[in-house]
N, C-alpha and C positions, 0 to 999 in steps of 0.2 A: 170310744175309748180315748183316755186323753194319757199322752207319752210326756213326760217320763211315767213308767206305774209298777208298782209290784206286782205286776199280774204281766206282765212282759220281759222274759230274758231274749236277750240279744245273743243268736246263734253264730251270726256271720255279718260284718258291715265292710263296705267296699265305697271308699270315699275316692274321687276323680277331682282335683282341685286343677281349676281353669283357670282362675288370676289369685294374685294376692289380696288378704283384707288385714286392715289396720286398726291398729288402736283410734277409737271414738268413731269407725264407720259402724251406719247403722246397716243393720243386716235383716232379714225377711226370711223364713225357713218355710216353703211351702211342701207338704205332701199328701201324697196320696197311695191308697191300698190297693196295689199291683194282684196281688189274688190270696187267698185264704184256704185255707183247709183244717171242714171242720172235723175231716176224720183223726189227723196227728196234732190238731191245734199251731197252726206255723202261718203264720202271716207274714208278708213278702210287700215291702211298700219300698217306695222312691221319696227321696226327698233331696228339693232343690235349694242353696244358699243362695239369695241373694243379694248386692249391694247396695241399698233404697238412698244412700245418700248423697247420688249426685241428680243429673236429669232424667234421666230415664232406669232402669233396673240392670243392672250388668251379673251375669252369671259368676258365682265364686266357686263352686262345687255342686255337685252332684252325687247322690249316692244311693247305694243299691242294700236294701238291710233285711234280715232275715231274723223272724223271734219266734218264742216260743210262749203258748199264751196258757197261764193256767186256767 
């Protein structure tokens, strides 16, 4: 499944922002699928921001999201 999609409303999102990001930093969105249920259709993933534009990757956020799949 590739996000954004019509086939996914977003129930609940719960973003934790650790540093700031600025205009022309480049950014890296990595996730993955926390657990699924194929009885209610609800999928439950993580996804991390990160900032790719200096030496190494520095954490920007973190978040916790809840959808509903038709």
């Amino acid at each position: 499944m590739l996000l954004p999609s019509r086939d996914v409303m977003i129930q609940y999102q719960d973003i934790s922002f650790h540093n700031p990001f600025y205009l022309n930093d480049e950014i890296k969105l990595e996730g993955s699928i926390d657990t699924f249920s194929k009885a209610v259709n609800i999928i439950n993933y993580k996804l991390k921001f990160l900032r790719i534009s200096g030496e190494k990757p520095e954490l920007i956020a973190k978040s916790r999201t809840s959808g509903i799949v038709k």
